[in-house]
C-alpha positions as CSV (number, residue, x, y, z in Angstrom):
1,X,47.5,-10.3,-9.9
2,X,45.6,-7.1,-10.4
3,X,42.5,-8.8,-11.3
4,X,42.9,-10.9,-8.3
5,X,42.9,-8.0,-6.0
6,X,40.0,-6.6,-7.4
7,X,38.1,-9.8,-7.3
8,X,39.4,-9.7,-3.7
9,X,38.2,-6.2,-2.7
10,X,34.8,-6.4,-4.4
11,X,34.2,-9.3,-2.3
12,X,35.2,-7.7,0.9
13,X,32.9,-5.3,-0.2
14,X,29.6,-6.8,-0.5
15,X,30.3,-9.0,2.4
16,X,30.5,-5.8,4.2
17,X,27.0,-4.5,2.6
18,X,25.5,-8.1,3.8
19,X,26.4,-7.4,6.9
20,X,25.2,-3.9,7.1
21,X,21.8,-4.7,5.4
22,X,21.5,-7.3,8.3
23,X,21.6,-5.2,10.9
24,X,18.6,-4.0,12.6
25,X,17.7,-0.4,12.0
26,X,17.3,2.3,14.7
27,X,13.5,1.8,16.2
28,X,12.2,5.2,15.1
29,X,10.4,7.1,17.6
30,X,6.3,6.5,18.5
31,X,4.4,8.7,20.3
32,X,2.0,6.2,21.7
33,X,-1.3,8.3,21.9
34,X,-4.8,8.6,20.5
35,X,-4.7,12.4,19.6
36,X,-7.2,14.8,18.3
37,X,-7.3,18.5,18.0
38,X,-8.5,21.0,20.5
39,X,-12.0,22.0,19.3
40,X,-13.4,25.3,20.1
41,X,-16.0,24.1,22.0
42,X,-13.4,22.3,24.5
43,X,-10.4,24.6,24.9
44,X,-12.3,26.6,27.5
45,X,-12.5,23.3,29.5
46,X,-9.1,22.7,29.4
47,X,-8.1,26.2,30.6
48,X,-6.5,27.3,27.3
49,X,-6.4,30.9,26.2
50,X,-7.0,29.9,22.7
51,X,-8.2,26.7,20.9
52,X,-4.6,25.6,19.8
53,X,-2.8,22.4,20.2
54,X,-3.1,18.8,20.2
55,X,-5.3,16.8,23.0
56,X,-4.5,13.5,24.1
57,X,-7.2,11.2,24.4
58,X,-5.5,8.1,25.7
59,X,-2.2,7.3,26.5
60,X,-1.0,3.9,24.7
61,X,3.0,3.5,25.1
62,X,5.9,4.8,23.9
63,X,7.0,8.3,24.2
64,X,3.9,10.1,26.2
65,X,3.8,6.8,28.2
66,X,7.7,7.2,29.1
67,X,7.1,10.4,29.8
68,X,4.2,10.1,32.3
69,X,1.5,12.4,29.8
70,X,-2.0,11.6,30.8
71,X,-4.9,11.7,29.0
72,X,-6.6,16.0,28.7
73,X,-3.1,17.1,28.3
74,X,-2.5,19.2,25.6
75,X,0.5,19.3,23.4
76,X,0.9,23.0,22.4
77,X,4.8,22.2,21.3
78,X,7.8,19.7,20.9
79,X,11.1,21.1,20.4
80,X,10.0,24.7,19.9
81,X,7.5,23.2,16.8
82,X,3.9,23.8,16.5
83,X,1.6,21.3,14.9
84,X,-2.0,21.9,13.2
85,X,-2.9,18.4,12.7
86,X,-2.2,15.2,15.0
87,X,-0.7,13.0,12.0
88,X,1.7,16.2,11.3
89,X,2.2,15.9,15.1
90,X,3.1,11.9,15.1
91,X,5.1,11.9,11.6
92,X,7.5,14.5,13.6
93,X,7.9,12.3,16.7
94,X,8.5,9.3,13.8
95,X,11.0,11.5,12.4
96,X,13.4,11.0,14.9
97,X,15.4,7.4,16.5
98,X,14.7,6.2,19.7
99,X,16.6,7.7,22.5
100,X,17.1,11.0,21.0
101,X,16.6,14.2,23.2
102,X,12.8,15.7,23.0
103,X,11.6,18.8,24.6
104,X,7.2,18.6,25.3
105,X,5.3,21.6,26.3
106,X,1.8,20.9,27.5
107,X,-1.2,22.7,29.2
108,X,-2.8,20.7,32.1
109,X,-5.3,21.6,34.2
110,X,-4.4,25.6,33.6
111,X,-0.6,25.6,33.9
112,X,1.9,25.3,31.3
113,X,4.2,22.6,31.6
114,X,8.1,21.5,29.8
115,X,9.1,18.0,29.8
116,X,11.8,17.0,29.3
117,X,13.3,13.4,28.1
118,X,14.1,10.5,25.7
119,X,12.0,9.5,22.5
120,X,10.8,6.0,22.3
121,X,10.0,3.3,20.3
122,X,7.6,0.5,20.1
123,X,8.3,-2.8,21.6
124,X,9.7,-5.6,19.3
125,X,8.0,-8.1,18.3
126,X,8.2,-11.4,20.1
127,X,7.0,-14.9,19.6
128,X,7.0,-18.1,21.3
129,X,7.3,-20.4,18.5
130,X,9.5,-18.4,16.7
131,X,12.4,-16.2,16.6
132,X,11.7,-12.6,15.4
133,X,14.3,-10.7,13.2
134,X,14.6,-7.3,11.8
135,X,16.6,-6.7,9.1
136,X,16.8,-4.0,6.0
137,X,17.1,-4.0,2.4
138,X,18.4,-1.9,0.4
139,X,15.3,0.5,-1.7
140,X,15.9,3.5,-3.8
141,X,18.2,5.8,-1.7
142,X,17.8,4.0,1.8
143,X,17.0,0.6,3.4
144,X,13.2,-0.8,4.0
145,X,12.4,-2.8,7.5
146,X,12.0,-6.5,7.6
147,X,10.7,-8.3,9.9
148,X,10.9,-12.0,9.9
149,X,9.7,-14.6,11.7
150,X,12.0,-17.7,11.5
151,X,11.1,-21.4,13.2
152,X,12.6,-22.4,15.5
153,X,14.4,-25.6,13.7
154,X,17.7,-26.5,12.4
155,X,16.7,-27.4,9.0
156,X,15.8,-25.0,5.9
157,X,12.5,-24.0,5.9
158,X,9.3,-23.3,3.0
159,X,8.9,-19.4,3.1
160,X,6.1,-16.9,2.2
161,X,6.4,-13.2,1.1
162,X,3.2,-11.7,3.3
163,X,1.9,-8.8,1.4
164,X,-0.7,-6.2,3.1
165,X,-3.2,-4.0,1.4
166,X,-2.9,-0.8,-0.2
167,X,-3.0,1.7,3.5
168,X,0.1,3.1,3.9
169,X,0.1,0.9,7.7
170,X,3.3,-0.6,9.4
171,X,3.2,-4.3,9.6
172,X,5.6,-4.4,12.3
173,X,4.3,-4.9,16.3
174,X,1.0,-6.2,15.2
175,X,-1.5,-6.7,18.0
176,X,-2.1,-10.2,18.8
177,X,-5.7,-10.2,17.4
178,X,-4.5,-8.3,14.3
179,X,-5.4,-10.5,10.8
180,X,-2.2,-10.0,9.5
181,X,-0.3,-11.3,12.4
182,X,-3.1,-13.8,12.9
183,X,-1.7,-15.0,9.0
184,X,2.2,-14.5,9.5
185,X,1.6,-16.9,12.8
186,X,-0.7,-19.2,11.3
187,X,2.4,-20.5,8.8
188,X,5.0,-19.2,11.1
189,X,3.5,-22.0,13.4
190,X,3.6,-24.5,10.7
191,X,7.1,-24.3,10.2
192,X,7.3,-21.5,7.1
193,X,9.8,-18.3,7.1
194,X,7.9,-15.2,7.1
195,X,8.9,-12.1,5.8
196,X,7.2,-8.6,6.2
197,X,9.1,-5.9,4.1
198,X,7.3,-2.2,5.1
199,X,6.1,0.3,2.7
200,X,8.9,3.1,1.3
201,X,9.0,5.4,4.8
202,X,7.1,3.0,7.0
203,X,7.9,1.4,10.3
204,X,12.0,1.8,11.3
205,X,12.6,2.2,7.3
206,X,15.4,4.9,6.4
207,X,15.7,7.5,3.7
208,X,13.1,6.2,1.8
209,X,10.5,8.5,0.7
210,X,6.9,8.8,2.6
211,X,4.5,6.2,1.4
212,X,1.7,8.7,0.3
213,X,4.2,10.0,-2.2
214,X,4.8,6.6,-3.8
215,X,2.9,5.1,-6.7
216,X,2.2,1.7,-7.4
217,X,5.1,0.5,-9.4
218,X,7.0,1.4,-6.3
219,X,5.1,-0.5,-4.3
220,X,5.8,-3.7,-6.2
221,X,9.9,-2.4,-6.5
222,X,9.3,-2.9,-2.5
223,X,8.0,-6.2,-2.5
224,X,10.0,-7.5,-5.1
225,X,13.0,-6.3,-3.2
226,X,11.6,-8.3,0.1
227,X,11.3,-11.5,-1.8
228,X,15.0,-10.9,-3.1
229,X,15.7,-10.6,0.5
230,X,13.9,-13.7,1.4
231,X,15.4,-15.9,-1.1
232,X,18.5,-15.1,0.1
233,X,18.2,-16.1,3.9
234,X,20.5,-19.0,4.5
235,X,17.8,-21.0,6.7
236,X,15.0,-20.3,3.4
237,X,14.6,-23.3,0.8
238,X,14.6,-21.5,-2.1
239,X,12.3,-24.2,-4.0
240,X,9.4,-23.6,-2.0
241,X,8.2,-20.0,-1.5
242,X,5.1,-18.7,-1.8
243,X,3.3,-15.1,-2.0
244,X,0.3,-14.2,-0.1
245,X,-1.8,-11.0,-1.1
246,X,-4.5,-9.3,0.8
247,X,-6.6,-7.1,-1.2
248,X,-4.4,-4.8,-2.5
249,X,-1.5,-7.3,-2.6
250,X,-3.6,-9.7,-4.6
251,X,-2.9,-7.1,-7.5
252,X,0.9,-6.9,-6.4
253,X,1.8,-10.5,-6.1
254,X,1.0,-11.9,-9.6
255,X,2.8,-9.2,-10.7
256,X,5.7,-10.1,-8.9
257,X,4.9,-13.7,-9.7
258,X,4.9,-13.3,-13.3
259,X,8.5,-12.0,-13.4
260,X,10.0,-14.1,-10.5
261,X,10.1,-18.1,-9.5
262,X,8.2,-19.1,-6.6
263,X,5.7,-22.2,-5.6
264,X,2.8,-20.6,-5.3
265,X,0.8,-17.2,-5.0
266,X,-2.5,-17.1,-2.3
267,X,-4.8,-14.0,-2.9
268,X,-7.8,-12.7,-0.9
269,X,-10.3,-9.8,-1.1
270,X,-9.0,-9.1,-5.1
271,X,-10.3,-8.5,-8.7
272,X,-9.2,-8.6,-12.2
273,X,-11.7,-5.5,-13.3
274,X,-10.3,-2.2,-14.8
275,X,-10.6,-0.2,-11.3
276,X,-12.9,2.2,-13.2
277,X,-15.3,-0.7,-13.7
278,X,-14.7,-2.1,-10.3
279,X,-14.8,1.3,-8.4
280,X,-18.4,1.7,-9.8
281,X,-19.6,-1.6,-9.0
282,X,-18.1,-1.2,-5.6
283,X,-20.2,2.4,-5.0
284,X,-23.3,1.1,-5.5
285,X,-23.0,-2.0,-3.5
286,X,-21.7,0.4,-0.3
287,X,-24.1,2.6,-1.5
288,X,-27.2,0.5,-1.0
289,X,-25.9,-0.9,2.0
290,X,-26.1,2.5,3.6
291,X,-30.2,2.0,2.8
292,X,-30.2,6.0,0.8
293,X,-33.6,7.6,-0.2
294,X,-33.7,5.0,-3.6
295,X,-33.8,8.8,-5.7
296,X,-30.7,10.3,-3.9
297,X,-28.7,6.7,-4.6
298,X,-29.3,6.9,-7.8
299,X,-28.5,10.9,-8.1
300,X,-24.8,9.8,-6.1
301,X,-24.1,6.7,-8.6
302,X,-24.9,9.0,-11.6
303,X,-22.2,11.5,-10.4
304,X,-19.8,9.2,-9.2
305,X,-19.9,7.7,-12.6
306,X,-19.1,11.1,-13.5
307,X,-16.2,11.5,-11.9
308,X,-14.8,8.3,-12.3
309,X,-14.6,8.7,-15.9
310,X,-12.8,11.6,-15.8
311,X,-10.2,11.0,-13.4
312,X,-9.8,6.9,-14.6
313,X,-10.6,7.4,-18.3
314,X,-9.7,11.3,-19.1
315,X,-7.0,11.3,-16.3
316,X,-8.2,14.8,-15.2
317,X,-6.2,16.4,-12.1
318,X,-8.2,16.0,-8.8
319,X,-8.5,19.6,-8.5
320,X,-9.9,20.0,-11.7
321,X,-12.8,17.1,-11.6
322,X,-13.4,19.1,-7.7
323,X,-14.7,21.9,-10.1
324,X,-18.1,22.4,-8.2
325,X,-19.3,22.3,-4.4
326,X,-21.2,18.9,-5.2
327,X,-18.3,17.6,-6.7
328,X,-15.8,18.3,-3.9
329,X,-18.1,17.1,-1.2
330,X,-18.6,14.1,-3.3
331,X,-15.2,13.4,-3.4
332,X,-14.3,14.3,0.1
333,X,-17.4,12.3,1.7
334,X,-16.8,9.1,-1.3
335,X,-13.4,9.0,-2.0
336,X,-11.6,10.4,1.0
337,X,-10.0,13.4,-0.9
338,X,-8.0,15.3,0.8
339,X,-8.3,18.6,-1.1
340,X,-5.0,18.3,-2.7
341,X,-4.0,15.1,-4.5
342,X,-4.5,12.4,-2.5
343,X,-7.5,9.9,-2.3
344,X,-7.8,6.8,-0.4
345,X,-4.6,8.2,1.7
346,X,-2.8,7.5,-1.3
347,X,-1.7,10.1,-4.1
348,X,-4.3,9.9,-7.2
349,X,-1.4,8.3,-9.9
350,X,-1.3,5.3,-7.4
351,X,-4.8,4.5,-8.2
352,X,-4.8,5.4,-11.9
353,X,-1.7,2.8,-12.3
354,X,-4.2,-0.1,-11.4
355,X,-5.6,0.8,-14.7
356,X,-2.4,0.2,-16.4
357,X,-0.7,-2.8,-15.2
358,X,-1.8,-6.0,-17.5
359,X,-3.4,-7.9,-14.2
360,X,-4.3,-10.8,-16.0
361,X,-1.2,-11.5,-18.3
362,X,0.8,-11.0,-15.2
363,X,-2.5,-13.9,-13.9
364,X,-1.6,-15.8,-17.6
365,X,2.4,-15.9,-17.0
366,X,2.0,-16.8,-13.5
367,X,4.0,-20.5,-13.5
368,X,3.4,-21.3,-9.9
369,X,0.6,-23.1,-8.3
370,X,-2.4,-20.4,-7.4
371,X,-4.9,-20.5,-4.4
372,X,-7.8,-17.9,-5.0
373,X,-9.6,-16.5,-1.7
374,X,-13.0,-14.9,-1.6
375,X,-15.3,-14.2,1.0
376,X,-19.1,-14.1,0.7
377,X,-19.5,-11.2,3.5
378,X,-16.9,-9.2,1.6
379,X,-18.0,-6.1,0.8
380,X,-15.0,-4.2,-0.5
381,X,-13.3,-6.9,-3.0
382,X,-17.4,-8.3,-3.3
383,X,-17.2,-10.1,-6.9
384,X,-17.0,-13.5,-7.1
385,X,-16.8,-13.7,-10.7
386,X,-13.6,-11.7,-10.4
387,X,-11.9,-14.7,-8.2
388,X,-13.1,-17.1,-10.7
389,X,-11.9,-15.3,-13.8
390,X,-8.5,-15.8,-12.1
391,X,-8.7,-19.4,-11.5
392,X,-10.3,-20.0,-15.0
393,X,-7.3,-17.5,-16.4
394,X,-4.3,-19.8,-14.7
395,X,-6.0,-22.7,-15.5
396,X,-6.3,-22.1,-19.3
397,X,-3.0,-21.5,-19.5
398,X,-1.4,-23.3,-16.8
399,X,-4.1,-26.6,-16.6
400,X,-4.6,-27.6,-12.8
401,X,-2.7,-25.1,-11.5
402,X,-5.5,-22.9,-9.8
403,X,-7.9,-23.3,-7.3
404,X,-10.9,-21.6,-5.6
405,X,-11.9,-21.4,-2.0
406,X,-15.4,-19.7,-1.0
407,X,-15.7,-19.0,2.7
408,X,-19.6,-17.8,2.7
409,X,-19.8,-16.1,5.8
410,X,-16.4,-14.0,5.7
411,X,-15.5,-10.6,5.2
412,X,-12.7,-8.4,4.2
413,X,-11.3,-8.5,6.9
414,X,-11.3,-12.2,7.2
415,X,-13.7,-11.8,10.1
416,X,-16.5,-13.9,9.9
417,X,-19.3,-11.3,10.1
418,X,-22.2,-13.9,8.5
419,X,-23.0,-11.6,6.2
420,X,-22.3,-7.8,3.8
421,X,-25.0,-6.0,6.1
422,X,-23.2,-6.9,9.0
423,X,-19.6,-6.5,8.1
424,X,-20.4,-2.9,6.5
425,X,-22.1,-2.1,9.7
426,X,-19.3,-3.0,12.4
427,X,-16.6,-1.5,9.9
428,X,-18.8,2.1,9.5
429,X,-19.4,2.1,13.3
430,X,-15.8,1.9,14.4
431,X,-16.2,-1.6,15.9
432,X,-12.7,-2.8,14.2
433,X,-11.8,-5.0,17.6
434,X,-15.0,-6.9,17.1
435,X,-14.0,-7.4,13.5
436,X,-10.6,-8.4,14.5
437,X,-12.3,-11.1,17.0
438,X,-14.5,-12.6,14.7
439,X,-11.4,-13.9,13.0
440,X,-12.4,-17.2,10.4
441,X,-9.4,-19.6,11.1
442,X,-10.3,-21.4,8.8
443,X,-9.1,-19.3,6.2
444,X,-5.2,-19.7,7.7
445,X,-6.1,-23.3,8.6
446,X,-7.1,-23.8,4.6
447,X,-4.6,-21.6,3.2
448,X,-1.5,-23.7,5.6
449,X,-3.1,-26.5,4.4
450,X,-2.8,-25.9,0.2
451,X,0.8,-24.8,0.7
452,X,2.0,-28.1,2.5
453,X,0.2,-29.9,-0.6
454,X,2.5,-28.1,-2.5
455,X,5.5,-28.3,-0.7
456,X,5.3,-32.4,-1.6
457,X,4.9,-30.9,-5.4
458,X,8.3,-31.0,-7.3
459,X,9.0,-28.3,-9.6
C-alpha cells in the first residue's frame, strides 16, 4: 500500500512538472530601439549639460514605442539607474517581464522629461501554415524558451532540432526575411515540427545564466535538452527527426548526434579543423579580401599566428597574450576582444573547447543519415575539403550514409552573393538586408527534399 502511494504521488508529481514546463514563460521586456551613446561632439545639439546618456536613433517597438519615445531623445535614466553603454541599457529593460512598472527620464529638445508606464515585449510569433507554441524546458537552475512551429494536421509529424550559430542571438520573432526563419518555414511548410530551444539567458528564458558566460559544453547541454523536449511532444514521430546546424551548430549537432537517436543530421557553413588551424586559414582569406599593402598582410598573419598559438596551443589568459599596444589592437580590431575575457562576444574558454571536443569521432559514431552543406561564396566556414572530410568520415564508417551538396554561388549567410568578394563586401558594409534578400531557396528546397527521402528510409 505504501509503495502504491508513492508510486501515486511521484506521478502526480511529474504530471504537475509537464504541465508547468508547458506553459509559456513571461515575455521578458524589449526596449525596441536602435541606441547609441551620446558623443561629445553631439550633446551640445541635443541641449544636454554634459555628454551623458543614451540616444535613440530609431524607434522599432516595444517599450519606447508604447511609450511614444522618438527618435533624438535621450535616456539619461530608468528607474533611478544610469547606464554607460546601450547593451547595459537593453539587458536591464530585458531584466524585467512584460507589464511591470518602469519609470524613463529623457532630455528632448532642452527639457527633462519622466515617463511613466508599462514594459513590453515583442510580439509572438505567428504563422499561417502553422501553429506557433512556446514552451520551456527545464536547464541548469531555470527553464530555456521553445518555440515551436507545429502543422497544422491531425497526424504525427517528422521533426527537426534547428540549431543557430555560435552569437549569443534570440531565435524567437525572426523577421520574415531572416535565414533562420526562412529554414524553420521552409520544413515547417512541408509538414515537419520545428523546434527552436534559446541560448542559457536568451529570449523569455528564466534563471539561466547570461549566454556570454556559458561555454560550449553548455551549449550542447541546451540543445540536447531541446531535442529531449522535441522527442517528447505528443504530435512528434519519434522515428523521424533530424538535426540541422548552421555554422556553429554544425560542430554541435554531431555531437549531439553521436550520443542520441535521430534520422539524420544537415550541416552548413562547418569544419572539421582544430580551430587553431582553421582560425588561421580563415585570417588570411578575410585578410586578403580586405586588398592590405601585400607587406602589412603578411606582418598581421605573422602576428596573428602569434597569438593564436598562445591562446589555442599554450592556453595563455587573454590579458596576458594583450601584453603589448600591437597586440591589444590586434586583438580588438581581429578578434573582437573586449578588453576583458571575451572574444567573438563569447568568453575565451568557449572557443578553446572547440579544440577539445573529438569533432570527428562524434562525425565517426554518428548512425543517422548526414547531408553536408557548403557554399562556394562562403567566406567564414570557406573550406571545402572540410565538408568533404565529413562526408568521406561517415561514409567510411557508416557506407552510403553521407552526402555532399555544393551551392557555388552562396554564402554564409545562405544568400547567394555570386561570389567571396561580394559577400565579404555587403557583410563589412553593413548591408545585412540585402544579404538577407539574396536568400538561395534552393538550399531549403534541397535540404526538404533529402529529409523526405529519408523519411521513406526505415531504421
Amino acid at each position: 500500500m505504501r509503495n502504491l502511494i508513492i508510486f501515486l504521488f511521484n506521478l502526480l508529481l511529474i504530471c504537475a512538472l509537464q504541465k508547468i514546463f508547458a506553459q509559456q514563460l513571461p515575455r521578458k521586456g524589449w526596449l525596441g530601439a536602435k541606441l547609441e551613446t551620446v558623443s561629445t561632439e553631439n550633446y551640445q545639439a541635443l541641449a544636454l549639460k554634459e555628454p551623458k546618456g543614451i540616444k535613440i536613433v530609431q524607434v522599432v517597438g516595444g517599450t519606447s514605442k508604447k511609450l511614444e519615445m522618438l527618435p533624438d531623445d535621450v535616456i539619461l535614466s530608468v528607474d533611478q539607474n544610469y547606464f554607460a553603454k546601450p547593451l547595459l541599457l537593453s539587458k536591464y529593460i530585458n531584466s524585467k517581464t512584460e507589464g511591470t512598472s518602469i519609470e524613463i527620464e529623457i532630455a528632448r529638445k532642452g527639457k527633462t522629461i519622466k515617463i511613466k508606464g508599462k514594459v513590453t515585449g515583442r510580439d509572438r510569433e505567428t504563422d499561417k501554415n502553422a501553429a506557433i507554441i512556446y514552451e520551456s524546458v527545464p536547464y541548469k537552475e531555470g527553464l530555456l524558451s521553445v518555440i515551436i512551429n507545429k502543422p497544422k494536421k491531425e497526424s504525427k509529424s517528422p521533426a527537426v532540432l534547428f540549431i543557430p550559430g555560435y552569437t549569443c542571438s534570440s531565435v524567437d520573432n525572426l523577421s520574415e526575411n531572416h535565414p533562420y526563419g526562412r529554414i524553420v518555414r521552409a520544413f515547417s511548410d512541408a509538414g515537419y515540427v520545428v523546434l527552436r530551444v534559446e541560448k542559457s539567458g536568451l529570449g523569455d528564458s528564466q534563471n539561466t545564466p547570461d549566454c556570454e558566460s556559458t561555454n560550449l559544453y553548455d551549449e550542447i547541454e541546451s540543445f540536447t535538452a531541446g531535442l529531449n523536449k522535441l522527442k517528447s511532444l505528443p504530435y512528434v514521430d519519434t522515428d523521424n527527426v533530424f538535426l540541422f546546424g548552421h555554422s556553429m551548430g554544425g560542430i554541435v549537432a554531431p555531437a549531439i548526434g553521436a550520443k542520441n537517436a535521430v534520422k539524420g543530421t544537415i550541416v552548413y557553413g562547418t569544419t572539421t579543423k582544430s580551430f587553431f588551424e582553421y582560425q588561421l586559414e580563415m585570417n588570411r582569406l578575410q585578410l586578403m579580401l580586405a586588398k592590405p599593402d601585400p607587406m602589412e598582410f603578411e606582418r598581421t598573419c605573422r602576428l596573428q599566428t602569434q597569438i593564436a598559438y598562445e591562446y589555442y596551443i599554450e592556453k595563455k589568459d587573454l590579458k596576458a597574450i594583450a601584453s603589448s599596444a600591437e597586440r591589444l589592437e590586434a586583438l580588438k580590431k581581429d578578434w573582437q576582444y573586449d578588453g576583458e575575457n571575451r572574444i567573438f562576444d563569447r568568453n575565451q574558454e568557449y572557443w578553446r573547447q572547440i579544440m577539445e571536443i573529438p569533432l570527428l569521432d562524434y562525425w565517426k559514431d554518428t548512425t543517422a543519415r548526414v547531408l553536408v552543406l557548403y557554399g562556394g561564396a562562403d567566406y567564414q566556414a570557406f573550406s571545402k575539403p572540410d565538408h568533404e572530410q565529413i562526408v568521406y568520415t561517415v561514409n567510411y564508417y557508416h557506407p552510403n550514409h553521407a552526402e555532399l551538396l555544393v551551392f557555388p554561388e552562396t554564402d554564409h549567410y545562405l544568400a547567394k552573393t555570386l561570389t567571396r568578394e561580394n559577400a565579404y563586401e555587403l557583410f563589412n558594409t553593413g548591408k545585412i538586408q540585402k544579404l538577407f534578400d539574396l536568400f538561395d531557396f534552393d538550399v531549403t528546397q534541397k535540404s526538404v527534399e533529402w529529409a523526405n527521402k529519408q523519411l521513406l528510409i526505415k531504421n
